[in-house]
BAKOLSE-960856 format. One record per atom (N, C-alpha, C, CB): residue in one letter; chain; atom name; x, y, z. Coordinates in steps of 0.02 Angstrom, whole numbers, plus 50000, padded with zeros to 5 digits. Atoms other than C-alpha are relative to their C-alpha. Glycine has a CB too. Layout:
<nodes>
{type->A&mol->A&atom->CA&X->X&Y->Y&Z->Z}
...
</nodes>
This chain:
<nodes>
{type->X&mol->A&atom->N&X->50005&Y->49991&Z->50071}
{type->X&mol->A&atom->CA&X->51543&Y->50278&Z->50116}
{type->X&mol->A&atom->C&X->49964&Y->49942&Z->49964}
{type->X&mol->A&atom->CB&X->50069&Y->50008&Z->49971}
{type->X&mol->A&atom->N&X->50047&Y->50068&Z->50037}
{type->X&mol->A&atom->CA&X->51468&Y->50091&Z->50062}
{type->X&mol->A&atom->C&X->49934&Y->50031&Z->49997}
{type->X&mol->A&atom->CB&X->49995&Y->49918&Z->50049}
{type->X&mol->A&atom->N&X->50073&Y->49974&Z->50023}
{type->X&mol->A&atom->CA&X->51278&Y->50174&Z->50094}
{type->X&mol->A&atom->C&X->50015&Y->50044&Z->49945}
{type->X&mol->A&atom->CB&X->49956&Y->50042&Z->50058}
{type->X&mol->A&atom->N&X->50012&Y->49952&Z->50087}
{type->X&mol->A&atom->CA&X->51316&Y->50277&Z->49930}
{type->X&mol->A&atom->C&X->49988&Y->49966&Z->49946}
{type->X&mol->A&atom->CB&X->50063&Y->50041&Z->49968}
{type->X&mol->A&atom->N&X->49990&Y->50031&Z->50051}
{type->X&mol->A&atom->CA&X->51347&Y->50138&Z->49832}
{type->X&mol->A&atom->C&X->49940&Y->50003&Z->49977}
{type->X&mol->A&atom->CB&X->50028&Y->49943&Z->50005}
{type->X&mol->A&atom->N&X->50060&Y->50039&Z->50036}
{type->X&mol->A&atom->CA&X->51219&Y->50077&Z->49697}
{type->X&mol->A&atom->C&X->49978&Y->49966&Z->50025}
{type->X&mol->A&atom->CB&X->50003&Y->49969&Z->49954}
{type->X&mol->A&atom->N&X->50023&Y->50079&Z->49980}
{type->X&mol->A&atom->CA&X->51103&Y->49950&Z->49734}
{type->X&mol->A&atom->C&X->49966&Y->49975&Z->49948}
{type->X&mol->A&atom->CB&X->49951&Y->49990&Z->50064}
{type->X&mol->A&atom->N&X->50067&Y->50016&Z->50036}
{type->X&mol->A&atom->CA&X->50984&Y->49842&Z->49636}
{type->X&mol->A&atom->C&X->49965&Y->49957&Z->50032}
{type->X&mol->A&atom->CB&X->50005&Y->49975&Z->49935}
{type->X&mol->A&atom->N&X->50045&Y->50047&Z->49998}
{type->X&mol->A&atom->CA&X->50844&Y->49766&Z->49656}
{type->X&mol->A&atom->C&X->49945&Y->50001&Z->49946}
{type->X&mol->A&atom->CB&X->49974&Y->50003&Z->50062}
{type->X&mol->A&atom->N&X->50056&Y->50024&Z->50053}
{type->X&mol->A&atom->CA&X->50739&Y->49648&Z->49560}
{type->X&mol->A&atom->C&X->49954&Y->49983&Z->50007}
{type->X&mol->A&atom->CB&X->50006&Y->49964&Z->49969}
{type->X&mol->A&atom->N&X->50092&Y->50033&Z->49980}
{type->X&mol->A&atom->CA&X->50563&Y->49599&Z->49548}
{type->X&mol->A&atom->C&X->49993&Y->49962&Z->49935}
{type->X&mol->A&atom->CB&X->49919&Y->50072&Z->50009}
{type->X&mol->A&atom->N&X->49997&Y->50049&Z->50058}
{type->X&mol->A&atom->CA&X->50516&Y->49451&Z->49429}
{type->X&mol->A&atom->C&X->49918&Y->49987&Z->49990}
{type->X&mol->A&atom->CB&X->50049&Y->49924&Z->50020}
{type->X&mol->A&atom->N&X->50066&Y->50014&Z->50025}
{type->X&mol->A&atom->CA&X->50335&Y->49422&Z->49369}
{type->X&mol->A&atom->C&X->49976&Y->49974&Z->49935}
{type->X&mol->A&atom->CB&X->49972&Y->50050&Z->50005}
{type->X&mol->A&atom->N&X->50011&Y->50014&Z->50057}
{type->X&mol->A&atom->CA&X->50228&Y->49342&Z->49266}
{type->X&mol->A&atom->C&X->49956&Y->50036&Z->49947}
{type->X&mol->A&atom->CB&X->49984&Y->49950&Z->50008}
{type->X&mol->A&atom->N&X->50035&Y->49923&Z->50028}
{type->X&mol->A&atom->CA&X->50120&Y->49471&Z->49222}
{type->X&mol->A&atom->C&X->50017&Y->50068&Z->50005}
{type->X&mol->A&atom->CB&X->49942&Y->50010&Z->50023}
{type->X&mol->A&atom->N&X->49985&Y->49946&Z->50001}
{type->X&mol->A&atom->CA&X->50142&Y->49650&Z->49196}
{type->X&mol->A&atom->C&X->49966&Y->50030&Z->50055}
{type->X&mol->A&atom->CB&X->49992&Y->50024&Z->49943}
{type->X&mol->A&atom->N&X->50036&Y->49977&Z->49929}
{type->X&mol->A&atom->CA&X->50020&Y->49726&Z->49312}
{type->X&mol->A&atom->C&X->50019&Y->49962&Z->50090}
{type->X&mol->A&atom->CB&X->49913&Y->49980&Z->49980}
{type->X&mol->A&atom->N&X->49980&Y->50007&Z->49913}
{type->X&mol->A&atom->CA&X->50079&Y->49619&Z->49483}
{type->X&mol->A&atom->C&X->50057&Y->50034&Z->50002}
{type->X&mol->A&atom->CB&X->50016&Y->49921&Z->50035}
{type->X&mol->A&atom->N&X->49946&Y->49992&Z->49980}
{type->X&mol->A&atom->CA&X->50244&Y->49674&Z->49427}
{type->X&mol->A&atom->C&X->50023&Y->50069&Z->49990}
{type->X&mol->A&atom->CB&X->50034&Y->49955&Z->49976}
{type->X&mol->A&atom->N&X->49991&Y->49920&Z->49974}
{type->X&mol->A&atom->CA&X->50207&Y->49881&Z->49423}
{type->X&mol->A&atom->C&X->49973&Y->49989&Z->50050}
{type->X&mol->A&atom->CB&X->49969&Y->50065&Z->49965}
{type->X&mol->A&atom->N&X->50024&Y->49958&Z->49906}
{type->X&mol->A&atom->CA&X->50102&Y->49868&Z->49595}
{type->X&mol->A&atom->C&X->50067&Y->49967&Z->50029}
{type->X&mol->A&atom->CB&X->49899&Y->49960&Z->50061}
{type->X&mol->A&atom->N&X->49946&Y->50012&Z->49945}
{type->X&mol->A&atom->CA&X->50251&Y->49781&Z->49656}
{type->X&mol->A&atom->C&X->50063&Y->50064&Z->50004}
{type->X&mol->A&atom->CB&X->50038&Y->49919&Z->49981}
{type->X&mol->A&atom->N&X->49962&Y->49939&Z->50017}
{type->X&mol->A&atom->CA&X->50378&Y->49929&Z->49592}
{type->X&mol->A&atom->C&X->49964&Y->50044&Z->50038}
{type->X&mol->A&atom->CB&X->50005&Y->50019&Z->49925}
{type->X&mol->A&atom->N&X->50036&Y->49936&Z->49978}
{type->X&mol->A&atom->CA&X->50243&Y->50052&Z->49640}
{type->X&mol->A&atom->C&X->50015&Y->49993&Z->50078}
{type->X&mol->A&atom->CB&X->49911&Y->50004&Z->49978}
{type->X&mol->A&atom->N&X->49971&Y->50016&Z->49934}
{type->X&mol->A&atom->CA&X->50251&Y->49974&Z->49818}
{type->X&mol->A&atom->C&X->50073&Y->50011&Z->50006}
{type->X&mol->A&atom->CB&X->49986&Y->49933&Z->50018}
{type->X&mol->A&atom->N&X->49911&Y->49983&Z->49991}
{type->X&mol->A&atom->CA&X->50451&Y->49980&Z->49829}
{type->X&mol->A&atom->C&X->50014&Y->50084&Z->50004}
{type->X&mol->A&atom->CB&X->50051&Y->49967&Z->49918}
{type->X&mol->A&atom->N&X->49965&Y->49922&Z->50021}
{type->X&mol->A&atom->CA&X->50448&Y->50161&Z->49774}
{type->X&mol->A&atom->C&X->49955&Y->50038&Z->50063}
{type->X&mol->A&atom->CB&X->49976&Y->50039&Z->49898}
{type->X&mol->A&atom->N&X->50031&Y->49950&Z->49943}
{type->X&mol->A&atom->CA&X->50314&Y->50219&Z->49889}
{type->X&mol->A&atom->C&X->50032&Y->49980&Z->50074}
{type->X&mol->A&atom->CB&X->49908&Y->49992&Z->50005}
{type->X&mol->A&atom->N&X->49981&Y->50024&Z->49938}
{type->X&mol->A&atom->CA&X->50373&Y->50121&Z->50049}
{type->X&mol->A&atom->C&X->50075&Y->50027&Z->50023}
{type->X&mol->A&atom->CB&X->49995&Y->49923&Z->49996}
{type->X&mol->A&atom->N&X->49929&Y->49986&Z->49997}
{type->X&mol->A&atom->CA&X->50553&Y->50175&Z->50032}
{type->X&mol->A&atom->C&X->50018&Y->50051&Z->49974}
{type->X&mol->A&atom->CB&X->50038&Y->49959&Z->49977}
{type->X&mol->A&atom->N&X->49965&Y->49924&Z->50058}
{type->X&mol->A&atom->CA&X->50655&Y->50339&Z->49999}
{type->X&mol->A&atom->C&X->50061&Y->50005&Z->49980}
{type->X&mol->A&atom->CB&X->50001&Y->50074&Z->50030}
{type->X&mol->A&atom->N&X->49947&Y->50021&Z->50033}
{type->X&mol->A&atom->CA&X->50771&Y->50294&Z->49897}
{type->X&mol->A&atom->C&X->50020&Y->50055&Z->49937}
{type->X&mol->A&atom->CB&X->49983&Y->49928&Z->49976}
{type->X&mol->A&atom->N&X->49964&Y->49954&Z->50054}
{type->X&mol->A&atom->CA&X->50874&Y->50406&Z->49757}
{type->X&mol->A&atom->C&X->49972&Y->49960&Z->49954}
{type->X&mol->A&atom->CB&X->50085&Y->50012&Z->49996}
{type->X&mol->A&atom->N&X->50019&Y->50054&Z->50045}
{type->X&mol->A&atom->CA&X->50804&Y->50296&Z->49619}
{type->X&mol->A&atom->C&X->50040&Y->50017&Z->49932}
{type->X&mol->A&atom->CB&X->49915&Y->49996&Z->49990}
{type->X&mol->A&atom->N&X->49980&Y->49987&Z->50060}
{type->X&mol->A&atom->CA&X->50927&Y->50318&Z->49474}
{type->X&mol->A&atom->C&X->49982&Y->49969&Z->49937}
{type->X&mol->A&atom->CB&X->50053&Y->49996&Z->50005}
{type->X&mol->A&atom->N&X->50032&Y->50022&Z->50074}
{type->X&mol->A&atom->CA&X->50869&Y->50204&Z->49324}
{type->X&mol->A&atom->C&X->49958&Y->49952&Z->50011}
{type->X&mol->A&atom->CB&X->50050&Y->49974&Z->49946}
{type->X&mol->A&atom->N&X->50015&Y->50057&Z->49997}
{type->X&mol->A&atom->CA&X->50738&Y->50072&Z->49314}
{type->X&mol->A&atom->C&X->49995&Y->49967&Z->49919}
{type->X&mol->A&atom->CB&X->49939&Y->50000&Z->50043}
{type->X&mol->A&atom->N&X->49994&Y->50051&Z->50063}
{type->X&mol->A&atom->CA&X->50762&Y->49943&Z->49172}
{type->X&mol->A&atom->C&X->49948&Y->49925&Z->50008}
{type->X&mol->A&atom->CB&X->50091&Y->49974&Z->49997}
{type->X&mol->A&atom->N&X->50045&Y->50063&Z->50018}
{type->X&mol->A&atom->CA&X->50626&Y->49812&Z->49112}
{type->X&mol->A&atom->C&X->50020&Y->49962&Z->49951}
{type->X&mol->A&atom->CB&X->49935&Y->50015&Z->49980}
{type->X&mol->A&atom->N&X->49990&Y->50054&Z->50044}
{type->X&mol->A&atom->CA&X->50652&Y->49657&Z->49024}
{type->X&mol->A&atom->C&X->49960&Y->49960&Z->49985}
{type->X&mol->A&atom->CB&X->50038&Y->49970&Z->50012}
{type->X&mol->A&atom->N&X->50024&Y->50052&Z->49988}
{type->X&mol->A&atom->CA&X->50563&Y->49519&Z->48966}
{type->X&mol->A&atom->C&X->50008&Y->49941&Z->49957}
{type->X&mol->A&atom->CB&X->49948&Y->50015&Z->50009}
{type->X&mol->A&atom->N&X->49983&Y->50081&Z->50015}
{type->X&mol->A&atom->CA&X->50595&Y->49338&Z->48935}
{type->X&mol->A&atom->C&X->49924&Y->49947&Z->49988}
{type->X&mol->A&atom->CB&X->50049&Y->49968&Z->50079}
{type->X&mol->A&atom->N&X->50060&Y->50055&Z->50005}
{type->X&mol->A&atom->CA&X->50446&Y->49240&Z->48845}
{type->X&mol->A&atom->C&X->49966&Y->50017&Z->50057}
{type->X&mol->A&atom->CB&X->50019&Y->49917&Z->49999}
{type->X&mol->A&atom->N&X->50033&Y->49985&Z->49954}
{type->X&mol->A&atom->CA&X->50345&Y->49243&Z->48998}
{type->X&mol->A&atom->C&X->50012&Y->50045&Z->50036}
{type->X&mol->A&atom->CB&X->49992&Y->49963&Z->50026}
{type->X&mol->A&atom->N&X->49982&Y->49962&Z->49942}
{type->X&mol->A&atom->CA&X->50424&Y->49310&Z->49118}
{type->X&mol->A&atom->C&X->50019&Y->50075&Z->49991}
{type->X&mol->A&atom->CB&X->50054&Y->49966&Z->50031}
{type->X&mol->A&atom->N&X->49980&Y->49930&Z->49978}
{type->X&mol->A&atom->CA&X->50443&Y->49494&Z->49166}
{type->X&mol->A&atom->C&X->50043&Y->50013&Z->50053}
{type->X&mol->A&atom->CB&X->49948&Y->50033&Z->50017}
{type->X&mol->A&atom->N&X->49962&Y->49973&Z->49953}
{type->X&mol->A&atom->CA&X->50588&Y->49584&Z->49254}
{type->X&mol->A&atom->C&X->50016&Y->50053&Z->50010}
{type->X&mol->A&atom->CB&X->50039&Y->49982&Z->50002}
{type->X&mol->A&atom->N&X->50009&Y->49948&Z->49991}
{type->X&mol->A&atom->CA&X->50596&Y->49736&Z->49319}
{type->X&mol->A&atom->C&X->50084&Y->50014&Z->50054}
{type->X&mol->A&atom->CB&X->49917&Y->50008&Z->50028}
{type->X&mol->A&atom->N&X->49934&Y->49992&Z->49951}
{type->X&mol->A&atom->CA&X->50783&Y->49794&Z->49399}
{type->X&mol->A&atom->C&X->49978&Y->50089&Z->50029}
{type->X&mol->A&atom->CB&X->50097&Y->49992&Z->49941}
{type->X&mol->A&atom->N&X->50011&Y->49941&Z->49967}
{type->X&mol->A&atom->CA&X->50784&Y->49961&Z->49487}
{type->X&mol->A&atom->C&X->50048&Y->50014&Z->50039}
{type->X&mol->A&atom->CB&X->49946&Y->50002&Z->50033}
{type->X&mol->A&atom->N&X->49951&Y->49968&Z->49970}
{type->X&mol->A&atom->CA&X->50958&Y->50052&Z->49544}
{type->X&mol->A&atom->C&X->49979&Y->50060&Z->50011}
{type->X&mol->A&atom->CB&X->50056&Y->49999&Z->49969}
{type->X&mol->A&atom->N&X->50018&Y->49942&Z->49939}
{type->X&mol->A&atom->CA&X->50935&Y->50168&Z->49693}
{type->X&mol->A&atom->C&X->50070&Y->49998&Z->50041}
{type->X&mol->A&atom->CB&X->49924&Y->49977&Z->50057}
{type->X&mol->A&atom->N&X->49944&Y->50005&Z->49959}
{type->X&mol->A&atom->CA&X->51055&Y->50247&Z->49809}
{type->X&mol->A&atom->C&X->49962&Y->50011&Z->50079}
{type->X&mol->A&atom->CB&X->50062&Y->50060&Z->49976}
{type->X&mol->A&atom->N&X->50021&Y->49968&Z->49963}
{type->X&mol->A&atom->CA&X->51018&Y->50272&Z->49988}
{type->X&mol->A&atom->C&X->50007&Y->50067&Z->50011}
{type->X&mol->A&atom->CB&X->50009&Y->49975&Z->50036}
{type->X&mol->A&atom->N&X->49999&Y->49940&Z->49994}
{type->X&mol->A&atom->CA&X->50959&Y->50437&Z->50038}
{type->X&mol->A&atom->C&X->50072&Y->50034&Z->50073}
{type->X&mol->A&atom->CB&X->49914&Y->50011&Z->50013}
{type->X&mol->A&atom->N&X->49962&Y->49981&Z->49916}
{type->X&mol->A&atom->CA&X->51072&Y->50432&Z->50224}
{type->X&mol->A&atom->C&X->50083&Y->50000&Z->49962}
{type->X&mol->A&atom->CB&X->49984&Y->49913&Z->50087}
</nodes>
């Protein structure tokens, strides 16, 4: 039952564009349930979270 749980993962950037090809990569490489992704950003920095469940 733990593979159901939520997960997150984050990606941190300083620009916007490294930090969709990096998302874009995550999403294509992996098949993941992807339930919400949430962006933030802090003065510079960009963050991108992304809760997925595994598919197994």
């Amino acid at each position: 039952m733990p593979s159901r749980w939520v997960k997150v993962k984050t990606f941190k950037s300083l620009s916007t564009s490294k930090l969709e090809k990096k998302l874009q990569n995550f999403k294509s490489y992996n098949s993941f349930d992807i339930i919400e992704i949430k962006r933030h950003s802090y003065l510079f920095l960009n963050i991108v979270e992304v809760y997925y469940k595994d598919k197994t």
